[in-house]
C-alpha positions as CSV (number, residue, x, y, z in Angstrom):
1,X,50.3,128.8,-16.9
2,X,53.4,127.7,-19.1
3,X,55.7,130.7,-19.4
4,X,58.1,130.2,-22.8
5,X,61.0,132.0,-21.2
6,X,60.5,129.9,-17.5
7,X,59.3,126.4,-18.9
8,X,59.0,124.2,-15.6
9,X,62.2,122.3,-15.1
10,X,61.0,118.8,-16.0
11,X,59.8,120.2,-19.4
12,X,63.9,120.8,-19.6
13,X,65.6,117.8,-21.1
14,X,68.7,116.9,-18.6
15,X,71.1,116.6,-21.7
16,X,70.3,120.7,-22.1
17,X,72.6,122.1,-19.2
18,X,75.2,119.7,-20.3
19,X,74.8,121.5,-24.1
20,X,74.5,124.6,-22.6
21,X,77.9,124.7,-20.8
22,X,79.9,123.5,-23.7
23,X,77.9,126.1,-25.6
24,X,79.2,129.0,-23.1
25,X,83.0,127.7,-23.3
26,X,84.2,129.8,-26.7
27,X,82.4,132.8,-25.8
28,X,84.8,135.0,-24.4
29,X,82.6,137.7,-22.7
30,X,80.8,135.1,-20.5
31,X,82.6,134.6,-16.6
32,X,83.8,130.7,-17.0
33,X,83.7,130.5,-13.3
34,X,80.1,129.3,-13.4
35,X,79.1,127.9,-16.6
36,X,79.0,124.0,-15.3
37,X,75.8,122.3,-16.1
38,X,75.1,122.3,-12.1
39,X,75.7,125.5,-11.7
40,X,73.6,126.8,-15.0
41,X,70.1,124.4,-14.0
42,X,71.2,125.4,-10.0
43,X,70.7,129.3,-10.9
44,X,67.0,128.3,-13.2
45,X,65.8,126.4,-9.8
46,X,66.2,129.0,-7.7
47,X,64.5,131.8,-10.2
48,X,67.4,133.8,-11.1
49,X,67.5,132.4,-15.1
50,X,65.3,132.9,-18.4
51,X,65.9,130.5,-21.1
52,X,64.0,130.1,-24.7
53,X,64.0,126.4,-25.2
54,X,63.3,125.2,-28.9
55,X,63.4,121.6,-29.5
56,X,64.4,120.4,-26.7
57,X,67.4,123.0,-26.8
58,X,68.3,125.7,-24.9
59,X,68.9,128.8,-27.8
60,X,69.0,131.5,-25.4
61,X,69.7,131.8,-21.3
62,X,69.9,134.8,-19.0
63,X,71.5,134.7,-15.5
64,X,71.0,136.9,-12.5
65,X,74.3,135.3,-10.1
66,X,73.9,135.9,-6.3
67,X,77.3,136.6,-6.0
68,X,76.9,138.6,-1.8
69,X,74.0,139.0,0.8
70,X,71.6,141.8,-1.4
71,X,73.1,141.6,-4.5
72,X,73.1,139.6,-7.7
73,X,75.1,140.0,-10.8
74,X,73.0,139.8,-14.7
75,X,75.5,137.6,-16.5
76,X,75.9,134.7,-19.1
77,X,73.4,136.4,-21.1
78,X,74.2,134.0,-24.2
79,X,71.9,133.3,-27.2
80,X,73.1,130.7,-29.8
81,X,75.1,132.1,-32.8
82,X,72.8,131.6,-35.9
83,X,69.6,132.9,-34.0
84,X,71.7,135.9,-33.1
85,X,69.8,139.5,-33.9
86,X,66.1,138.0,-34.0
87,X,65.2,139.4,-31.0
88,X,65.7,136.1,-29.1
89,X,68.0,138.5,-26.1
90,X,65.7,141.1,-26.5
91,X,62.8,138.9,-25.2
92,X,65.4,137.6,-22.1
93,X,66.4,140.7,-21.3
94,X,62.6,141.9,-21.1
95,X,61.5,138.7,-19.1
96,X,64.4,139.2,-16.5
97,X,63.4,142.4,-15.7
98,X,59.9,141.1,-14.8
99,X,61.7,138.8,-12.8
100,X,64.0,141.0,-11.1
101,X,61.6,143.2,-10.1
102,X,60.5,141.3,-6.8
103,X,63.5,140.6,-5.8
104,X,64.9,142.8,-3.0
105,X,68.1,143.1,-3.5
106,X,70.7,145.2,-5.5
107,X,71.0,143.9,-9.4
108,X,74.2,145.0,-11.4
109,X,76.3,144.0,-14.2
110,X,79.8,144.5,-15.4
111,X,80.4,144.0,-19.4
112,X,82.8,144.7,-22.0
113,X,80.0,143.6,-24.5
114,X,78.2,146.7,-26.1
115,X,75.3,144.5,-27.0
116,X,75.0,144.0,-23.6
117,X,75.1,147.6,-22.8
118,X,72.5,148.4,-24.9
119,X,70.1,145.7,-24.2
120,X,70.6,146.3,-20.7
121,X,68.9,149.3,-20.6
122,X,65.5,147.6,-21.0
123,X,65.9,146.0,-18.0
124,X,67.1,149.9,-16.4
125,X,70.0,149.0,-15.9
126,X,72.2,152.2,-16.3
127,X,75.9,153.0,-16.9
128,X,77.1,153.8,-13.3
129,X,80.9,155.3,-12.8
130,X,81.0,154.9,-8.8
131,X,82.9,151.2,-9.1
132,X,82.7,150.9,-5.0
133,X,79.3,152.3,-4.4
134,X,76.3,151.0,-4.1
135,X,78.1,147.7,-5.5
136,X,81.2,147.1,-3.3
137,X,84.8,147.4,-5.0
138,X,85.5,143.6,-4.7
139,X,82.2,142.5,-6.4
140,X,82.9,144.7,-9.5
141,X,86.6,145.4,-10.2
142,X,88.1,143.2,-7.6
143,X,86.8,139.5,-9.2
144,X,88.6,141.0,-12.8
145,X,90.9,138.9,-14.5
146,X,91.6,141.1,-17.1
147,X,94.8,143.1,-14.5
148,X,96.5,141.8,-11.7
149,X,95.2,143.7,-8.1
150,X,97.8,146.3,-8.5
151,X,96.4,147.7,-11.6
152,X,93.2,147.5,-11.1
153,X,92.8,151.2,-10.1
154,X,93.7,152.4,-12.9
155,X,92.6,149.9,-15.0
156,X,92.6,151.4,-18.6
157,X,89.4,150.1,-20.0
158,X,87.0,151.1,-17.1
159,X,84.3,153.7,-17.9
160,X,85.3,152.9,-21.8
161,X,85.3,149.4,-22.7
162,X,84.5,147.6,-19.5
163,X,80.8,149.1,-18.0
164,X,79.0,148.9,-14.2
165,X,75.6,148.5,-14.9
166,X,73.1,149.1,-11.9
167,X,69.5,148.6,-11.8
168,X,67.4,151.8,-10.8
């Protein structure tokens, strides 16, 4: 059965990952450590990514990153400028939840986007304020490059601007 948010990857033109990552590069709450097109189609193929594919383009892609043994990260939650606010992240967030929910593992998130936020609590995942447990320290505020190691205990934006998102 032909899922709209998990076409098959052969229905996926080859040209789309490359599209994708240059779409990724202005947008500055997206982690640029993985947004080559290898990476992007790598993440789809192993079932940890929703996209909504129009025309032979990707408008909208969801990521869940294994980033440690039991644990993967939502991220590069993008949808394409002018189909912003018509529910296209809605309907990703929604699917990845289905998909998450089979996994064994422990899903989290760490955002300064309060779209994000909000959106991610269809997929249950809540505002959390332990930054070392049941995530460890170096998986959420340790891989920051917002402040240097020596000020990220007190980093100033954690808890306000900057969320840990865990999946109940």
């Amino acid at each position: 059965m032909y899922n709209k948010m998990r076409p098959k990857i052969e229905d996926i033109p080859d040209q789309c990952w490359n599209e994708l990552s240059q779409n990724l590069l202005p947008e500055k709450a997206i982690l640029h450590t993985r947004t080559t097109p290898d990476q992007l189609k790598r993440v789809y193929l192993d079932g940890y990514a929703v996209l909504e594919l129009r025309d032979e383009h990707i408008v909208g892609y969801f990521a869940a990153w294994p980033v440690a043994d039991g644990f993967h990260e939502v991220g590069t939650a993008w949808v394409r400028p002018d189909l912003r606010g018509h529910g296209i992240g809605r309907a990703l967030y929604v699917q990845m939840k289905h998909l998450l929910l089979t996994q064994d593992r422990i899903i989290f998130g760490v955002t300064t986007n309060p779209v994000s936020v909000h959106l991610g609590h269809m997929m249950n995942l809540v505002s959390h304020t332990n930054w070392s447990d049941p995530v460890p320290w170096d998986l959420t505020c340790g891989r920051c490059d917002k402040y240097a190691d020596h000020e990220k205990h007190t980093c100033p934006i954690r808890d306000t601007e900057c969320r840990l998102r865990v999946m109940k």
